[in-house]
C-alpha positions in Angstrom: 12.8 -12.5 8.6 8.8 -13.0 8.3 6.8 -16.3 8.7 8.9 -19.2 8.8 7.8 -23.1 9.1 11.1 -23.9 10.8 13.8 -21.8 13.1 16.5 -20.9 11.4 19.7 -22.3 11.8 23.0 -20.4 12.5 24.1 -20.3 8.8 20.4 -18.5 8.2 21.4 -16.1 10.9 24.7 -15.5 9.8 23.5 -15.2 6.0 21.0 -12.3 7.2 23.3 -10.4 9.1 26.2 -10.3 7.1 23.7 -9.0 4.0 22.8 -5.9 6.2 26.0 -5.0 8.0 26.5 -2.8 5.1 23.5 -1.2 5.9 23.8 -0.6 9.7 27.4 0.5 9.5 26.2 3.0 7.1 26.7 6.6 8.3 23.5 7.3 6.7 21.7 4.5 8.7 19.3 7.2 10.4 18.2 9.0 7.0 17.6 4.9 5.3 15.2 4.5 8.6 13.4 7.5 8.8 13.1 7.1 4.9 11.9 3.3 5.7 9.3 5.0 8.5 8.1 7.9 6.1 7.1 4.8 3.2 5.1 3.2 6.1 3.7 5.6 7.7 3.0 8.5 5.4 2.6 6.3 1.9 1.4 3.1 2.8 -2.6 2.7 2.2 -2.5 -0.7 4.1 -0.9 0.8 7.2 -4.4 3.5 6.8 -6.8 0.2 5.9 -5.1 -1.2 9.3 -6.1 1.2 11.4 -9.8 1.9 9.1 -8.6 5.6 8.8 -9.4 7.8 6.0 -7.2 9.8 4.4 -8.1 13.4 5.9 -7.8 11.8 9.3 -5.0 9.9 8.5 -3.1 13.4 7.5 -4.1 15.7 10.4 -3.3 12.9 13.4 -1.4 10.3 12.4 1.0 11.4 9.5 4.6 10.8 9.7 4.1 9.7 13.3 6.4 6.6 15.3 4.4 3.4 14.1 4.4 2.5 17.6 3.0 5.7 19.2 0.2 5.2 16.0 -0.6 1.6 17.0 -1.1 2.6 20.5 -3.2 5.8 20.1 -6.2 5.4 22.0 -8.5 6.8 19.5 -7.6 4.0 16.8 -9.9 1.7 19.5 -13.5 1.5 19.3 
C-alpha cells in the first residue's frame, strides 16, 4: 500500500482487498505477474539506475531475472 503516516484501519484493509480479488481469482493471475515482473525488470530504467548497471550489462545478466535473485546477486556489490 506504499508509505503511510498512520496504520490502516480494517475498512482500509478491506477496501484494498476487495479492489483486487478480481485480480487474484483471475485465471490469468500468473501471465498479469509475470507481465508485472517483465515491466520491472526488463523495461524499467530506475530498476537499472538502482543497481548502477548499464544497459549491455543489464541485458546479458540480469534481464527478465526474479527481482529478488537480481537484488541479491553478489556482483551488484562493490
Amino acid at each position: 500500500m506504499g508509505s503511510r503516516e498512520s496504520v490502516p484501519d480494517e475498512q482500509m484493509v478491506q477496501n484494498a482487498i476487495s479492489s483486487t480479488q478480481k485480480l487474484w481469482d483471475s485465471d490469468n493471475l500468473l501471465v498479469i505477474l509475470r507481465d508485472d515482473h517483465f515491466r520491472i525488470c526488463a523495461a524499467s530504467k530506475a530498476m537499472k539506475n538502482l543497481f548502477h548497471v548499464d544497459e549491455k550489462i543489464w541485458k546479458e545478466k540480469f534481464y527478465l531475472r526474479n527481482i529478488i535473485s537480481v537484488m541479491l546477486d553478489a556482483d551488484l556489490f562493490f
